[in-house]
N, C-alpha and C positions, 0 to 999 in steps of 0.2 A: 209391347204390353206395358202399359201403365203403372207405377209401382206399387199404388192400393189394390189395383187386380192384382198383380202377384203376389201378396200379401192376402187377399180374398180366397185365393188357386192356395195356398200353402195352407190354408186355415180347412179349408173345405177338403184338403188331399189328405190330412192329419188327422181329421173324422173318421176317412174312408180306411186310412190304415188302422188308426185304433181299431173300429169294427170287426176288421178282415184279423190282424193278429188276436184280438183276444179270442174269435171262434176258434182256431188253431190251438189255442192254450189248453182246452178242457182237460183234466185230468191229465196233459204231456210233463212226466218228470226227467223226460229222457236230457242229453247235450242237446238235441234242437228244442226242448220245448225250453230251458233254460236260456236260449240264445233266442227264442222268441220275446220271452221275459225282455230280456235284455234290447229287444226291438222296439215294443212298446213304450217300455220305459224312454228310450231314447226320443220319442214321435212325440210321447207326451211333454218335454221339458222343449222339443225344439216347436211345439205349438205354446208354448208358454211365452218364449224369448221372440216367435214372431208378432205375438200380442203386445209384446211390450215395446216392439222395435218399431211398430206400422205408426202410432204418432208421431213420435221421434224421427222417423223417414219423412212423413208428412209435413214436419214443422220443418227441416233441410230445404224440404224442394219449396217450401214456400220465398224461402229466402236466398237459395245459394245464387241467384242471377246475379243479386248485387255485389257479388265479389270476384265478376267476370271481366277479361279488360275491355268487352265490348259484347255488345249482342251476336256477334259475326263469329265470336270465340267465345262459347260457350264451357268453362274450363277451371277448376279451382280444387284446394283441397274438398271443401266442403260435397262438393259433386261426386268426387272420388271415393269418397265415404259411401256413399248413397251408391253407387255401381259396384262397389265391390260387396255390401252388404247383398244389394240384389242379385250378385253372381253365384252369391251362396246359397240363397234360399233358392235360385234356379235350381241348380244340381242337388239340393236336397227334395225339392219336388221333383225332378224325374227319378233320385234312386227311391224316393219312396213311393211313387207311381209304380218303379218295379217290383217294390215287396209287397203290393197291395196283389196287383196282377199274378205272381209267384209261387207266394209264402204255402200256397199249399199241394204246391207240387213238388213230385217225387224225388228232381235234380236242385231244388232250391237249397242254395250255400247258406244257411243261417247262421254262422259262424260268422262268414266274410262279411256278409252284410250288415250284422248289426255291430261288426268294425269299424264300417266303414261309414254307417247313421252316426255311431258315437263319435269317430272322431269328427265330423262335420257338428254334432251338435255339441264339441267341445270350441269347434272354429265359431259358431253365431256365436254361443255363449262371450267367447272375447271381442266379438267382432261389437255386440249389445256396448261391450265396457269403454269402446274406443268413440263410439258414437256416443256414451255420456260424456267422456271427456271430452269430445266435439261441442258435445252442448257447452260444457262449462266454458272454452275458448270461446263460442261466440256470444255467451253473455260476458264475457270479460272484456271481448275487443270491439263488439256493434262489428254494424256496418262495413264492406268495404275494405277491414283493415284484415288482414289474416295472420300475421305473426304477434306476438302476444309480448311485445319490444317493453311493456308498460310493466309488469308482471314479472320479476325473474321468479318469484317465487312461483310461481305457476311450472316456466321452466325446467324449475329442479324438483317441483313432483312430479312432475310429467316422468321425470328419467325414474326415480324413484317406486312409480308404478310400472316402468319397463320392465328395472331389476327383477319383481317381482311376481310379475306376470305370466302366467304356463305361454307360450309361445312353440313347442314343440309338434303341436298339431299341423301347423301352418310348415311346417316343414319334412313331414309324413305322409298321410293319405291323403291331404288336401294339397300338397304342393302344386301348387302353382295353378289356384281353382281360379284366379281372379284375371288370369293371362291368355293370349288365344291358345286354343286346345294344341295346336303343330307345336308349341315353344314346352309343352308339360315333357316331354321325354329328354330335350335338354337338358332339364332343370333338376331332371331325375339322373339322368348322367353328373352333372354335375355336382350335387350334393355328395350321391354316394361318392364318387373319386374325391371329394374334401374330406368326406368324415371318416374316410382310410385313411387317406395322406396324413389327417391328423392323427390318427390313433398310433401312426407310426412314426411319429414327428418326434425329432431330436433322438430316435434310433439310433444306436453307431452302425449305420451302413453304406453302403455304399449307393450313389445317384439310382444306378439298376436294381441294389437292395430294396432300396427303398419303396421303387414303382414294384415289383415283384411281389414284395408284403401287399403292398396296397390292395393289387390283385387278388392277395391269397385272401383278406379279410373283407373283399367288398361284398361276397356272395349274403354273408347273413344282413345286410344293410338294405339289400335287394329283397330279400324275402318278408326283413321286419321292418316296415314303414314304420312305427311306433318308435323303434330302437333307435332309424337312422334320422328322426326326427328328433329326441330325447340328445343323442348325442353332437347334431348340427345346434342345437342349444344352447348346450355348454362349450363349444365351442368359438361361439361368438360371443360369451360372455368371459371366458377365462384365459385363451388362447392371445401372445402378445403379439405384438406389430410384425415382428421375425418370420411368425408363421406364414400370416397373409401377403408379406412381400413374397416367399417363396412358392405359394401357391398360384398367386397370382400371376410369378412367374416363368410358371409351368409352361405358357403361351411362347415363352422366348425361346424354347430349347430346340435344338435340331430337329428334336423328331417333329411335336408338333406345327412350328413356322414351317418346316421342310414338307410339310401334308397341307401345309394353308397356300404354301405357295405353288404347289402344280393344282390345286382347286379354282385357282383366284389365276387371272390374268397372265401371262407373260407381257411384260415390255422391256425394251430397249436401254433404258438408263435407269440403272436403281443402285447407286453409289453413298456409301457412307464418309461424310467429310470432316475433319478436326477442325477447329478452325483453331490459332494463335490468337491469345490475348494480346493486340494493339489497338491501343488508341483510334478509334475513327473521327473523323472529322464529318461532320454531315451540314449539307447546306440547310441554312434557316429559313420554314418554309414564307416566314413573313417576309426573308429580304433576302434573295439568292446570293447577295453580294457575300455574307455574313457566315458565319458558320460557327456549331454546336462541338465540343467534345464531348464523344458518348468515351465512356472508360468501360474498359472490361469488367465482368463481374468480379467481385472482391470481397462479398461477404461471405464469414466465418472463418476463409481458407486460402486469403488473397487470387491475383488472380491464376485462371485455368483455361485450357481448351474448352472448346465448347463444342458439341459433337451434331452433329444433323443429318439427314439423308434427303438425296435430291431423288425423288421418281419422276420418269417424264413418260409417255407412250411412245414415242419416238424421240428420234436424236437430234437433239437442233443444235444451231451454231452455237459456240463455246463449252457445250459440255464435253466434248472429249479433248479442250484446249489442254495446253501443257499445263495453263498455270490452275486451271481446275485440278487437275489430277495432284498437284504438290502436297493439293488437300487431303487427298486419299490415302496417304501414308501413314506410319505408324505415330503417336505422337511425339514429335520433336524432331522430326524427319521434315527436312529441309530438299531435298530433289527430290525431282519426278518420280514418276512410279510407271512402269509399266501400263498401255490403258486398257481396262480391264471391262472394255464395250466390245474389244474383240475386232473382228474386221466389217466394221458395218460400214455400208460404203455412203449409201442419201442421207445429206445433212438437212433437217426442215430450215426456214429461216424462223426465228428466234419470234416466238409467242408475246403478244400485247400484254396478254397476262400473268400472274403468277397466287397460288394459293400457299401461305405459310401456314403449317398447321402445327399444331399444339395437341398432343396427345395425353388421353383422358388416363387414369388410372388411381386416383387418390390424393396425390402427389407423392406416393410413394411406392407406385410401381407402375410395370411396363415400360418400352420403351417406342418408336415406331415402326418397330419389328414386329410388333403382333397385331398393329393396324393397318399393316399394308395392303389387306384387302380391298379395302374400300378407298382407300387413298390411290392404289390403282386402277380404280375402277372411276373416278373424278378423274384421272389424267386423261384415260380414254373418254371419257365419256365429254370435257370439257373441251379438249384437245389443249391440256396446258401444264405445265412444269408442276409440281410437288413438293416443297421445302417441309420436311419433319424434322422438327427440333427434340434432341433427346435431351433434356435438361435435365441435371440432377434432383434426386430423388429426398427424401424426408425417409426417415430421420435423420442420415449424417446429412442433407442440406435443407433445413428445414427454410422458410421465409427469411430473409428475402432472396436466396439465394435463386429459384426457380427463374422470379420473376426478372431478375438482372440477367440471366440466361437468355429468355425469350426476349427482352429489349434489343441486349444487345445483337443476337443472332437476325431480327427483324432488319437492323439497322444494316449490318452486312451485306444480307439479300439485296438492299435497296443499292447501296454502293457496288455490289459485282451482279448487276443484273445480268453483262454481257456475259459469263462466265454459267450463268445457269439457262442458257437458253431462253429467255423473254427480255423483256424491255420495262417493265415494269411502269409500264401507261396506267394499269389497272394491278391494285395487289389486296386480295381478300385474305384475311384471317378466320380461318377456319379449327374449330377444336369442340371436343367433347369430354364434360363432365369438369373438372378439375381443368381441361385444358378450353372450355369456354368462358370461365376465371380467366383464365391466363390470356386469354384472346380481348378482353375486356382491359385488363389492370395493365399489358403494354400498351394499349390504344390513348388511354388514359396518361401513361408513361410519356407516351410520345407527343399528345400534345401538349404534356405540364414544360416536356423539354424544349418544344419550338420546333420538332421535326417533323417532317411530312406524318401525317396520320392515314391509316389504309382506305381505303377506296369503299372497304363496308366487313361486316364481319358478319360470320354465319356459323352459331354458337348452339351446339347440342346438348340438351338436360343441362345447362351448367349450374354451377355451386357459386349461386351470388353471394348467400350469409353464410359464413363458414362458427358463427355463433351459435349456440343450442338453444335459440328462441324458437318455443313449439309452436306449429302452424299445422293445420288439421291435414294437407298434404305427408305431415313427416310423423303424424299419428302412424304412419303404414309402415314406417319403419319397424313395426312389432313382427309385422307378419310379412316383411318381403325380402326373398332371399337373394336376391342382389344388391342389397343395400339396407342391412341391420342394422340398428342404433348403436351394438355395441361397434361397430366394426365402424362406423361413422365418424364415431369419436374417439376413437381409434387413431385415424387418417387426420381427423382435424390436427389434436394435440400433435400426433409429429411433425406436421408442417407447420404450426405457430408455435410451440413452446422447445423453443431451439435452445431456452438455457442449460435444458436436462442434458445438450447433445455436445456438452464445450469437450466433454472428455476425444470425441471425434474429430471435434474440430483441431483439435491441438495434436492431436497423431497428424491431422493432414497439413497442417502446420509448419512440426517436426519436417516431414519430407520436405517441405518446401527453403529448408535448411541447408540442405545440401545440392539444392542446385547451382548451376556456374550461373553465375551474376555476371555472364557476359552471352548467356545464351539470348541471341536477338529476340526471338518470340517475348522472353518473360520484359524484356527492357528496353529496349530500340520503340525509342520514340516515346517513351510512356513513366516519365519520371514519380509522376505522383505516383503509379504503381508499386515503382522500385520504394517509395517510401514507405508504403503499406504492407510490402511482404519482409523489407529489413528491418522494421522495428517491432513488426509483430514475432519474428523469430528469434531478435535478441532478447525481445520481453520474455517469450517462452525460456530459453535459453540459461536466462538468470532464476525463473519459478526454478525451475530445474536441477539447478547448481545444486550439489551437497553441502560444497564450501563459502556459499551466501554466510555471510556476516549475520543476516536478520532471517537467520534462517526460521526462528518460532513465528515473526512476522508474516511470513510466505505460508506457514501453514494454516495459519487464521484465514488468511486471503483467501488459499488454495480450498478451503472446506466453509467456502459462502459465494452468494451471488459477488460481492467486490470481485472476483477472481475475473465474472465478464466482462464486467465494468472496465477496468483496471487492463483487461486486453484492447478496449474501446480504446482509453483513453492514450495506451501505447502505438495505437494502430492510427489512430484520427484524433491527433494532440489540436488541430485548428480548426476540425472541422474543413468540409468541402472549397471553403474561400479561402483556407489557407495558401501560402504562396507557393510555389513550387523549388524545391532544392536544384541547386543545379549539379548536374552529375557527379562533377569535382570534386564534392561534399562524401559521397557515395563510395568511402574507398575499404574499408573494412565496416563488420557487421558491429564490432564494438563501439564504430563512432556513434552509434545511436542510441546506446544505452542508457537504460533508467533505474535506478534504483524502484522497486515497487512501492516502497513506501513515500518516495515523493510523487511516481505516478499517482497515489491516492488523495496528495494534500489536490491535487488537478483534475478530481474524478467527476465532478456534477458537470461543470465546464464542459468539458470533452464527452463525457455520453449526453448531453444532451444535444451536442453541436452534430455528431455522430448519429444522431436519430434524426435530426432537423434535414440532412443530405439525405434520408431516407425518406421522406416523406416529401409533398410535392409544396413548395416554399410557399403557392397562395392559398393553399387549402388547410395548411399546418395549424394557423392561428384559428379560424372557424371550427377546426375538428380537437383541436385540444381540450375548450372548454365541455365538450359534448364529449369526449373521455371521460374528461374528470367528474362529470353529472355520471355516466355509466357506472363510473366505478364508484360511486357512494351509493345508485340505487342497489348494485352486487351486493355490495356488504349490507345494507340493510337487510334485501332479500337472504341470504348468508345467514342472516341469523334468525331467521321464520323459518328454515327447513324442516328443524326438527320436531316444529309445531306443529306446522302447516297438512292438517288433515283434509282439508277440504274434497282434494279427490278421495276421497276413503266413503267419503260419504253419496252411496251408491244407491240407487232405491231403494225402498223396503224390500226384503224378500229376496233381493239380487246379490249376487258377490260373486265376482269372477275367480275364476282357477289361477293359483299362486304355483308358478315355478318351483321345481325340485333341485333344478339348478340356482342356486340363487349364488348371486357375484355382487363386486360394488364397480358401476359402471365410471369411470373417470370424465367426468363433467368438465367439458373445455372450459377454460376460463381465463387464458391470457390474456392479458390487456390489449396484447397487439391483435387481435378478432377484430377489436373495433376500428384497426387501419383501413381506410378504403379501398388500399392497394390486396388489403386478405378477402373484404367483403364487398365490394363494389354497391351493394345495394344500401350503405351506410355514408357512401361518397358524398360529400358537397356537390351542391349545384351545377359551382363553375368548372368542376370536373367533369362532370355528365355530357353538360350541351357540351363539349366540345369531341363529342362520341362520333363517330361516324354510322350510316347505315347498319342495323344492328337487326338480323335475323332470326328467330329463336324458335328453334325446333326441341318442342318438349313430349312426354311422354303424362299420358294422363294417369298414369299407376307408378308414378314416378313419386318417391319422395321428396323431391326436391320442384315438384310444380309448381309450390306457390313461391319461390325462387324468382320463378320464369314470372309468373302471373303478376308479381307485385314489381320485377325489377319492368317489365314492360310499361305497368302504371306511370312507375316512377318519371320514365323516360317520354311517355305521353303528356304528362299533365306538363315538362317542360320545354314542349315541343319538339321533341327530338322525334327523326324517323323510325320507328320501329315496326316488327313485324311479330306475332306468335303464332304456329303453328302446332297445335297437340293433337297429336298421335294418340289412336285409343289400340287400349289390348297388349301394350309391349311396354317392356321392363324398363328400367335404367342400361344404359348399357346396350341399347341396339344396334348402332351402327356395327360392333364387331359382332353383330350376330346376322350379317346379311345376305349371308348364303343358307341359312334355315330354313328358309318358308317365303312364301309371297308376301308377307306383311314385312317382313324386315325389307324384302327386295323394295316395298313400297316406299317406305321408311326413307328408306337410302335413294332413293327417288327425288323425294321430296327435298332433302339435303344439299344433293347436286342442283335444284331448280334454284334455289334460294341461292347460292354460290353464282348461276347462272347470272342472278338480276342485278348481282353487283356488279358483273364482269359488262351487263347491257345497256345497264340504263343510263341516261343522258350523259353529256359532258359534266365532269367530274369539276366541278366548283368547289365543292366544302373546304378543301385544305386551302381555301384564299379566305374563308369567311370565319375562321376557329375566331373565339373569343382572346382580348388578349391576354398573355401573360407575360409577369414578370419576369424575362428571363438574364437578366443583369450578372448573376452569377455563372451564367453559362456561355455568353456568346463570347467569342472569339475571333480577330480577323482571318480574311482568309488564308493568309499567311501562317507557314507552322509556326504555332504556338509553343512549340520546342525547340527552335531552331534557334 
């Protein structure tokens, strides 16, 4: 049906009910003839907001083609807008086709009913508001362009009218109107067990206290759609990071993994591995002779383990080797362990391929424990090995710390391919959400470094702009309960604004004070490390002291940003080129001390030399000056917030419903947003092309599609391979929802084809053709470099 016909059917069904309820009214004072009142009323405001919405639809679909990445992909914020407007008016024309046919019979609920008109004619009502502000984006951006990069002040009204905006409807009787019908009882599961779990959040009880209240208070959340929508509200508006990491997960705990996993698959190999921070050495994919040091992760906390799980369907050669299993032990455990595959006797021979995956969750939660569904359902279904990297989480590790996880663990895999059962002929990166980012910014990683790059990537819903630049796709963020505005920026700030989190860092710090400086894992072979974790403890060590000399000095430091700085400058005094100490030097923690206040005469030197190792050495110079442009358009924008009424000004006559919860939503705004390594869809060119195969399966009621839609743009206009795939009717978040219903099973279909075509398609040429880079600071013979 056409969208002017459904808007004709809404107009002509709005007549019919007027008619039908006011005969019913004559002289009725009773509770139904009131709740009739209350019907009418409802019909006529939701025939008003269809009047007003049908040009406004009209003038959408004349244009949204042009901000599709092709005719073949029909797919954009703007689209989204227009389908989910139309989902509503659907379900408002058939419940009011039922009160027309009904209302004057003997079992007609007038009560429920005109609950359930009002709150739908509370959902158009915002739904009319969203598609003004749709308007005002695309007279702002034309053409073609969907995020509103020019504008911050646009931006920060956008959030400004979130704050403000009733939203609780969309998460009561309407939940989840915009989704296929099999996913609405989830989603009703789901809210009511959050908006218990919150109600009873930071209780002193106990793990089973806890779920047992939950229990005892979800019944009236069940019964009052209104209530449990009013309080999912305030809960995404006022509720901090603390809460959603532990809700979220909820997925990891005995009971529920232990129910996911006799649903989901048995196989053979499904092993959790530590790995020891040493030094790798990786050949150069331009000159095999040559070789790269990859260093262990080291930001905020020096370096750590790095934890991973191998799933495979079956057993191939080297996963139940000895030196596999060394891995499986506790950390800092040095011998075998028991092999814990049991007595399985047929070994396969070792697989061409291999999928590293990166799992989705925010960046600050989950781990591959709650994705193993579907990750074992890719091993059988591909017949191939499994790498899940459990990288730590935001806020205690916020950027860059993830992304150094997932580099270096990539790099691992590649060096003990024999060890995981494949050969590593073919190696896809695979992730979702947060970890489709992450499948991007190490691909990116590895070719800035000169080391093989993967064979092609196949990346779901991911978070290319981790920036609050509104695009009419993340307009839905008002109304979709897997992925709230408040809760978005939420997830951003703790993975970029890691200066809030130095009080964590320096606890994990502390610990790493008292480890034996002879234990091999932290030091064998890996000097530069030892310099980085012995001066970063003696710097702590002296903040610390009672009996510092400059003790008023340390507290000035200690109670301002220098105190980062100032750990920078003790941690990375030369920067990445610096020369390496030789051991000898290395014999107590005091030889490396600094007083802080000459640390500081040293502090612009070293943090910016210390940022320069952070970022990828050809791309630093080009993205600087386009920082320093961002961050004056911010501040200008910054200070038109308080002015800037523009969204306020609403048609005549129209004015949406204002939240009773009202919060101040915290507006990301770190500088580091604008790194290419946080937002990939802000990357330099010469980072781009040297992208491998790049798949992208998105969801079209996703807030984060024009993500997908513009980073696929980007990637087209520079000739790079790319592929988009959007899925209609399903949420953020699908893959872990793929034992639901047929549409997720589809979903998850689609997923594994795309993984397929990296593993099939021709001989693998690209890692001989990457663009070149400078990598003079990084190559190494192939002789140890520490020897």
């Amino acid at each position: 049906m056409e969208n002017q016909v459904v808007f004709s059917v809404l107009e002509a069904t709005c007549e019919e009910a007027i008619a039908a309820l006011s005969g019913t009214m004559t002289g009725d004072a009773s509770d139904a003839g009131a709740a009739s009142s209350r019907l009418l009323e409802s019909v006529r405001v939701i025939q008003a907001h269809g009047r007003a919405l049908q040009p406004v639809v009209r003038h959408f679909t004349t244009v949204y083609h042009h901000f599709d990445l092709d005719p073949q992909t029909p797919a954009n914020g703007y689209r989204t807008l227009v389908k989910v407007v139309r989902s509503c008016v659907l379900y408002i024309i058939q419940k009011t086709r039922y009160v027309v046919a009904n209302c004057d019979g003997a079992f007609f609920r007038a009560e429920h009913n005109a609950l359930e008109l009002e709150a739908y004619c509370r959902a158009l009502c915002q739904l009319r508001a969203l598609m003004h502000l749709g308007q005002r984006l695309l007279g702002e951006n034309g053409l073609e362009q969907l995020y509103s990069t020019q504008d911050q002040g646009l931006s920060h009204s956008f959030v400004q009218e979130y704050m403000s905006l009733h939203k609780a409807c969309f998460y009561g009787r309407c939940l989840g109107f915009q989704f296929s019908p099999a996913l609405r009882p989830f989603f009703q599961t789901v809210i009511i067990s959050m908006v218990s779990f919150g109600e009873n959040w930071k209780k002193q009880q106990s793990g089973i206290g806890q779920a047992a209240l939950a229990i005892l208070t979800s019944g009236k959340y069940v019964v009052d759609p209104e209530l449990r929508g009013a309080e999912f509200e305030r809960m995404t508006q006022n509720l901090d990071m603390q809460f959603w990491k532990a809700f979220w997960n909820l997925t990891e705990s005995e009971l529920i993994s232990g129910l996911a996993s006799i649903a989901s698959r048995m196989v053979q190999v499904n092993l959790t591995l530590t790995i020891p921070p040493i030094t790798l050495r990786m050949p150069l994919a331009s000159d095999p002779r040559l070789c790269v040091a990859v260093h262990p992760p080291v930001a905020h906390w020096g370096p750590d383990f790095v934890k991973m799980r191998l799933i495979s369907d079956t057993l191939r050669a080297g996963q139940d080797s000895e030196e596999l299993l060394t891995y499986t032990g506790a950390e800092g455990s040095t011998g075998p362990t028991s092999s814990p595959l049991g007595l399985l006797r047929q070994r396969e021979p070792p697989s061409p391929w291999l999928i590293i995956h990166f799992h989705g969750g925010g960046f600050v939660a989950q781990t591959s424990k709650s994705h193993e569904t579907y990750l074992k359902s890719w091993s059988r279904d591909l017949a191939v090995p499994v790498l899940s990297v459990d990288y730590s989480l935001a806020p205690e590790a916020p950027f860059p710390r993830a992304l150094e996880e997932c580099f270096y663990a990539y790099c691992w895999a590649l060096q003990n391919c024999h060890l995981l059962g494949e050969s590593s002929e073919r190696v896809c990166l695979a992730g979702d959400s947060a970890g489709g980012n992450l499948c991007i910014t190490v691909s990116m990683r590895a070719m800035s470094n000169g080391v093989r790059v993967p064979d092609g990537i196949m990346a779901a819903y991911p978070a290319m702009l981790l920036t609050l630049d509104v695009s009419p796709s993340r307009l839905l963020t008002l109304i979709d309960p897997m992925l709230p505005l408040g809760v978005l920026c939420k997830c951003i700030n703790a993975y970029a604004e890691w200066e809030k989190n130095l009080i964590i860092t320096q606890t994990k710090l502390y610990q790493c004070s008292n480890i034996n400086p002879i234990n091999p894992y932290l030091y064998s072979h890996n000097a530069f490390n030892q310099t980085i974790l012995v001066k970063s403890c003696s710097w702590l060590s002296r903040l610390s002291d009672q009996k510092v000399s400059q003790r008023p000095l340390v507290d000035e430091v200690c109670s301002s940003k220098f105190l980062i700085l100032s750990f920078l400058s003790a941690c990375f005094p030369g920067g990445e080129s610096q020369t390496v100490e030789s051991n000898e030097e290395l014999v107590t923690l005091g030889a490396f001390g600094r007083d802080t206040a000459l640390l500081l005469t040293d502090l612009s030197q070293s943090a910016s030399s210390w940022f320069q190792s952070l970022l990828d050495p050809v791309s630093l110079s080009l993205f600087s000056n386009r920082s320093s442009e961002s961050t004056r358009e911010a501040g200008n924008a910054a200070g038109n917030v308080g002015t800037n009424s523009g969204l306020l000004d609403y048609p005549e006559g129209f004015l949406p419903l204002r939240s009773e919860q009202l919060s101040e939503v915290q507006t990301p705004s770190a500088p580091i947003l604008k790194n290419p390594y946080v937002s990939p869809l802000l990357a330099p060119s010469n980072l781009l092309m040297g992208l491998p195969p790049l798949h992208i399966v998105a969801s079209a009621l996703d807030g984060l599609l024009d993500d997908s839609v513009m980073f696929a743009k980007r990637l087209r206009s520079l000739g790079q391979p790319v592929t988009l795939t959007v899925i209609e009717d399903l949420p953020h978040g699908f893959l872990s929802l793929s034992q639901l219903c047929k549409e997720t099973e589809e979903a998850l279909e689609i997923c594994t084809q795309r993984i397929r075509e990296v593993f099939e398609r021709g001989p693998a040429s690209a890692n001989c053709t990457r663009p070149t880079v400078d990598l003079n600071n990084h190559i190494t013979p192939m002789t140890d470099p520490f020897g």
